[in-house]
C-alpha atoms as one frame of an Amber mdcrd trajectory, in Angstrom:
protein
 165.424 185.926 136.415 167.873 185.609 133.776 169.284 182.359 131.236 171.277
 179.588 133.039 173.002 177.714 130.723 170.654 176.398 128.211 167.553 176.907
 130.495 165.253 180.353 129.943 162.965 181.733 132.542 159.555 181.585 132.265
 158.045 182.075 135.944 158.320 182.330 139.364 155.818 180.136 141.101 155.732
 178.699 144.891 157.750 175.935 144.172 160.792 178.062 142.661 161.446 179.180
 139.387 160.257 177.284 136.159 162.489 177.484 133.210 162.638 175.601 130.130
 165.113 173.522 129.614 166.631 173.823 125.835 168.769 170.565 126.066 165.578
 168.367 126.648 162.563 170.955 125.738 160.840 170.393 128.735 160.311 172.461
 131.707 161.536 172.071 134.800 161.036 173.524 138.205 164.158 175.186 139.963
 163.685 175.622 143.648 166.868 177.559 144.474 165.319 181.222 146.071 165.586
 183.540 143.461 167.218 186.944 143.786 165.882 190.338 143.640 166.850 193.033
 140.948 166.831 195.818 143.552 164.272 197.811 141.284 162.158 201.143 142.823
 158.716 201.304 142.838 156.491 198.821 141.167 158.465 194.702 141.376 156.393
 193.604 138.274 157.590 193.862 134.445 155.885 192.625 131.634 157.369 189.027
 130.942 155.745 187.290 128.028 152.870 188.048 126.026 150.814 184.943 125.303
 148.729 185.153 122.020 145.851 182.291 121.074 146.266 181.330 117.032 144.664
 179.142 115.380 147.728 176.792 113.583 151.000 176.515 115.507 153.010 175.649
 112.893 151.538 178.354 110.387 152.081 180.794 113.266 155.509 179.789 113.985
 156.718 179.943 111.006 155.008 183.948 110.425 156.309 185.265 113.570 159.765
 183.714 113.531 160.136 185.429 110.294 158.877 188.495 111.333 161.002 188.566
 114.555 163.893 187.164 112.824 166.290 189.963 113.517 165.205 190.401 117.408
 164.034 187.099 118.302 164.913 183.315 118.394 162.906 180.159 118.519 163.212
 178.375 121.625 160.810 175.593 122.043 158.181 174.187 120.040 155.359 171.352
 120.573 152.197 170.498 119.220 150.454 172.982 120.269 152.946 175.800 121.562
 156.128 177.987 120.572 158.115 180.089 122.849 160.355 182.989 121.171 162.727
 184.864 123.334 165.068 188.109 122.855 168.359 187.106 120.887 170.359 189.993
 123.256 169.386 188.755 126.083 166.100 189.842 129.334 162.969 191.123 127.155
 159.527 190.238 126.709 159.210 186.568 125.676 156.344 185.828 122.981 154.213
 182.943 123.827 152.104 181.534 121.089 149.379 178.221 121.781 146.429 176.777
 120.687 145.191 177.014 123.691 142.352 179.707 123.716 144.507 181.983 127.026
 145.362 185.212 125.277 146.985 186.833 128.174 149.920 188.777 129.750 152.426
 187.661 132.252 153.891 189.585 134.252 157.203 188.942 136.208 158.592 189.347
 139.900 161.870 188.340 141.065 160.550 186.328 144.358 157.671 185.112 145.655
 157.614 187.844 148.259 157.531 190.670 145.605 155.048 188.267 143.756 152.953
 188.482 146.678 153.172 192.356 147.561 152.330 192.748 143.337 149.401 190.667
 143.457 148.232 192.716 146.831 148.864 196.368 145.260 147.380 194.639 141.892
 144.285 193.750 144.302 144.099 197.417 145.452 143.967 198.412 142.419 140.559
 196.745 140.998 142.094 193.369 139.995 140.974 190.175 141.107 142.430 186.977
 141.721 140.458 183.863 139.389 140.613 179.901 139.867 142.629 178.638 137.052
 142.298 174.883 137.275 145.063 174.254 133.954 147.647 175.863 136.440 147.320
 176.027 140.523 150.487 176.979 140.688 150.636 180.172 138.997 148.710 183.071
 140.273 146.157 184.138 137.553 144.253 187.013 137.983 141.447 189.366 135.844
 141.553 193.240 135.352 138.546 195.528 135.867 137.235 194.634 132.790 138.241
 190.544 133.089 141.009 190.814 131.089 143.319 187.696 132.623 146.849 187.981
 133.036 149.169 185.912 135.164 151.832 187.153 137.670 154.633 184.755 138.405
């Protein structure tokens, strides 16, 4: 997944690819097949790293100083901010109100979405009902820890 204009990635679901749109600040839902990156081994990257805090704008404002140099403010709500690499594919930094500390982690299609989640499986991970999002494959570690892979 990579920019497209003004939109950034944010997921792969079965409906396509969701990217946020920086024009409007909403997401939208891209259905055109995405293409793979022709990595070896393991298809899954870490993609974003979602942290719970307590005061979006407080927590805005501290980590888009801190990142200042690396990273860029790309969307902001009431209750959300989404940071991504100024130099281009990284690990995006998700921060909400919401209490979802997690980890997403990225494929390139759905059918390296669905071998992850399968060698993910084999590994001691399990796949958890997520009513906020259907759509996106959540999923706890060993110990519970959730993390989604889209």
């Amino acid at each position: 997944m990579g920019r497209i204009g003004n939109r950034h990635p944010l997921c792969i679901t079965d409906l396509g690819e969701i990217f946020l749109d920086l024009s409007s600040d909403e997401m939208m839902i891209v259905s055109e097949k995405p293409t793979s990156m022709g990595r070896r081994g393991s298809m899954v990257r870490l993609g974003s790293i979602v942290m719970h805090v307590s005061e979006i704008g407080r927590a805005a404002e501290f980590w888009g100083r801190a990142l200042e140099s690396q990273y860029e403010l790309v969307h902001r709500d009431h209750n959300s901010a989404t940071f991504f690499p100024k130099d281009g594919p990284g690990v995006v930094l998700q921060l909400t109100e919401r209490n979802q500390m997690h980890l997403d982690l990225n494929t390139d299609s759905l059918e390296e979405n669905a071998a992850e989640i399968k060698r993910l499986e084999s590994l001691g991970a399990r796949r958890v009902d997520w009513p906020y999002r259907p759509d996106v494959p959540v999923m706890a570690d060993p110990d519970g820890n959730l993390f989604c892979v889209c």
